[in-house]
C-alpha positions in Angstrom: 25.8 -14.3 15.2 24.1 -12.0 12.9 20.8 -12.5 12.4 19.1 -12.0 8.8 16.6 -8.6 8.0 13.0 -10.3 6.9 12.5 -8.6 3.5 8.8 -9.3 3.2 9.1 -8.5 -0.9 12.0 -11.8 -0.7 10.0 -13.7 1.9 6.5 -13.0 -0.3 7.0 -12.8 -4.2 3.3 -13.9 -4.4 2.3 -10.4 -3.1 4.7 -8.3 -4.4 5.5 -9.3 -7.7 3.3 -8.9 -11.0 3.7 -9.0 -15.0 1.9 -7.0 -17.7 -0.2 -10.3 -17.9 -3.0 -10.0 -15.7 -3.4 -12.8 -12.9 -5.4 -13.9 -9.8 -3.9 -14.2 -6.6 -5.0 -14.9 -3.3 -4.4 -12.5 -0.4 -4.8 -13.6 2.8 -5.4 -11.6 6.1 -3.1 -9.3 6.5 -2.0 -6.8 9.4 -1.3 -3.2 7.9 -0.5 0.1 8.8 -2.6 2.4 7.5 -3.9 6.5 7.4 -6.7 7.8 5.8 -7.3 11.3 3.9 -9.0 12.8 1.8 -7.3 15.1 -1.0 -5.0 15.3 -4.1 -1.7 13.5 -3.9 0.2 16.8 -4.3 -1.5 18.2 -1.5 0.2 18.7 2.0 -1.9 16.5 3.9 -1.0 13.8 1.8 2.6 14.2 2.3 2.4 14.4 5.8 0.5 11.2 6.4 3.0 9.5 4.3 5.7 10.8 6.6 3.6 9.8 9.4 3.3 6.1 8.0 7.0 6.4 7.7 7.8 7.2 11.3 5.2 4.8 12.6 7.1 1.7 10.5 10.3 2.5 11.2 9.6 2.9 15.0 8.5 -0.4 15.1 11.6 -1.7 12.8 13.9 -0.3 15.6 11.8 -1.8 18.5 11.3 -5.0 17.1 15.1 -5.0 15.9 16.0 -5.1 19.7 14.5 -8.3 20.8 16.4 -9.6 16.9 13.0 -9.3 15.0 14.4 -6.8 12.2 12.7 -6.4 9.2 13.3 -4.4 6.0 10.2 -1.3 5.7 7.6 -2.9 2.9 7.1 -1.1 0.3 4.3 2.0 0.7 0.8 1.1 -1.0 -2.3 3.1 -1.7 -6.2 2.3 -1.7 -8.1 5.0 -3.8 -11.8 5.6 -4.4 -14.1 8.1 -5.0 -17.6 9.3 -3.4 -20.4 9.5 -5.5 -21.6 8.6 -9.2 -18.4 10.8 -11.3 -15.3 8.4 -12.2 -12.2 9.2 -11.1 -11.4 11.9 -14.4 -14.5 13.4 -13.7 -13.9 13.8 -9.9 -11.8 17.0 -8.4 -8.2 16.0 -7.6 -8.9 17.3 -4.0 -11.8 14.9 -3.5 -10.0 11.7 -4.4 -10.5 9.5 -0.9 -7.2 7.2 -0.4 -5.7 5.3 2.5 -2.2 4.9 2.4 -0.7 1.3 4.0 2.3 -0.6 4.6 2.1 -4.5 4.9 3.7 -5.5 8.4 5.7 -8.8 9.4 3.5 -11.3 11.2 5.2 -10.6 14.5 4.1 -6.7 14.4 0.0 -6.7 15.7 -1.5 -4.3 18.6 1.4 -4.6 21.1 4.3 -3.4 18.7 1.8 -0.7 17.7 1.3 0.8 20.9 4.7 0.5 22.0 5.6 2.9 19.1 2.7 5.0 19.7 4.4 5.8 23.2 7.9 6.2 21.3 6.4 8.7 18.7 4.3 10.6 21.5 7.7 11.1 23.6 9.1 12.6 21.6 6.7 14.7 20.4 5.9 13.5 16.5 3.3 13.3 14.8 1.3 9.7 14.7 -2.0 10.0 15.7 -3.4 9.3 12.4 -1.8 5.9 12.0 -3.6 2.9 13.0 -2.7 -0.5 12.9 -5.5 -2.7 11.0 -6.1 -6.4 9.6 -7.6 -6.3 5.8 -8.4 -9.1 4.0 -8.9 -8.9 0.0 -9.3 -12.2 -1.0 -9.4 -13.1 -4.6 -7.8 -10.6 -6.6 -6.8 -9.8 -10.0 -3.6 -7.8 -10.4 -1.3 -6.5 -13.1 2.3 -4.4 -13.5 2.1 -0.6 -14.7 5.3 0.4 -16.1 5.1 4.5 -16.3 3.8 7.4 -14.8 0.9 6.8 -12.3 -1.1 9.4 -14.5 -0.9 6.8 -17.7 -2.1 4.0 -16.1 -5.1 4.1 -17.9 -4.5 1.5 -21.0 -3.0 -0.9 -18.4 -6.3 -0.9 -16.4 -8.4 -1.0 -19.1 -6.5 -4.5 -20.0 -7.1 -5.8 -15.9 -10.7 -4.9 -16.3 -11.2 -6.6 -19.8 -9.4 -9.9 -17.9 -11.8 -9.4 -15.0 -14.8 -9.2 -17.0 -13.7 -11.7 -19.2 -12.9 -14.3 -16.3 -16.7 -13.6 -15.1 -15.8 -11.7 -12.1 -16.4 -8.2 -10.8 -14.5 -5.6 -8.8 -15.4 -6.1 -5.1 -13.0 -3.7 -4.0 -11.5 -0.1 -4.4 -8.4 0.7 -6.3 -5.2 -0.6 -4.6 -1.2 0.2 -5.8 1.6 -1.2 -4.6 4.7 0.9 -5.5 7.6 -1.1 -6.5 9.8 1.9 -7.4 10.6 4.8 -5.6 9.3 8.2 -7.2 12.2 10.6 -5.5 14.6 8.1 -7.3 13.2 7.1 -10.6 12.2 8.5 -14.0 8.2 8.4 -14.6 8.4 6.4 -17.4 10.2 3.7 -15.8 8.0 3.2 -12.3 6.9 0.2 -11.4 3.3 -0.1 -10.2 1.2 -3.2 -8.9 -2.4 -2.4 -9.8 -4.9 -4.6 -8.1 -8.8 -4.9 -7.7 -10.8 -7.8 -5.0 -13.0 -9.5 -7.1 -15.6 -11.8 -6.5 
């Protein structure tokens, strides 16, 4: 009997699917995995806590997979903010604050974690920046980018307008959710979930 691969983008369109429309959605509490930085996204240390975040996720795939809990990796997402009073144009590249995450199944909390941990740590790679976390963002506004992630700027200009418009405010830093894969698609046609918390 072969079992199916949860594919949390099939099991959860709510979450992972948006339209150049903005909308509200409702995200519950959710477990993530999750690394912290601060720097550009061309820099090094970005890369490698991506690569990190990979390891870490499919770690867990492969241990869960053995006791028939398989699961296709979620797609990678991204909170950014900045410190301070400057927006993000007048801010240094190098000082942008971001905290890369990947939604995990509902089976996958502390224990999967740590079992992982002690598979990365044997053999010897990297992980120590990757935590396991719950966050909870509530009522949200969201809508689809189609384009380079440096021209997102019209299409958030439309989310805020909707936000403002709807009587809400942003309660929440910038959060992505990349749909495409940058290594395999053209700029122009990536696929980006931009999303605030509101309240």
């Amino acid at each position: 009997m072969i079992l199916e691969k949860l594919d949390l983008t099939k099991a959860y369109p709510e979450y992972y699917k948006a339209t150049s429309k903005p909308k509200m959605v409702n995200i519950e509490p959710l477990n993530y995995l999750s690394v912290k930085g601060k720097s550009s996204p061309e820099d090094q240390k970005f890369t490698s806590a991506i690569e990190e975040l990979y390891a870490m996720a499919y770690t867990i795939k492969f241990n869960c997979k053995v006791h028939d809990l398989d699961f296709v990796v979620p797609k990678m997402e991204g909170f950014w903010w900045v410190e301070g009073d400057l927006t993000f144009d007048q801010t240094p590249r190098e000082e942008w604050c971001w905290k890369i995450v990947m939604r995990m199944p509902d089976f996958v909390g502390d224990v999967e974690y740590s079992l992982a941990c002690e598979s990365l740590r044997a053999k010897n790679k990297a992980h120590a920046r990757v935590q396991i976390e719950e966050i909870h963002e509530g009522l949200s506004a969201q809508i689809l980018h189609v384009g380079s992630y440096e021209e997102e700027a019209a299409t958030l200009e439309k989310l805020y307008t909707y936000i403002e418009q709807e009587g809400f405010k942003i309660n929440g830093h910038h959060h992505e959710i990349y749909l495409s894969d940058p290594l395999k698609t053209a700029p122009h046609k990536l696929k980006t979930i931009l999303r605030y918390a509101i309240m």
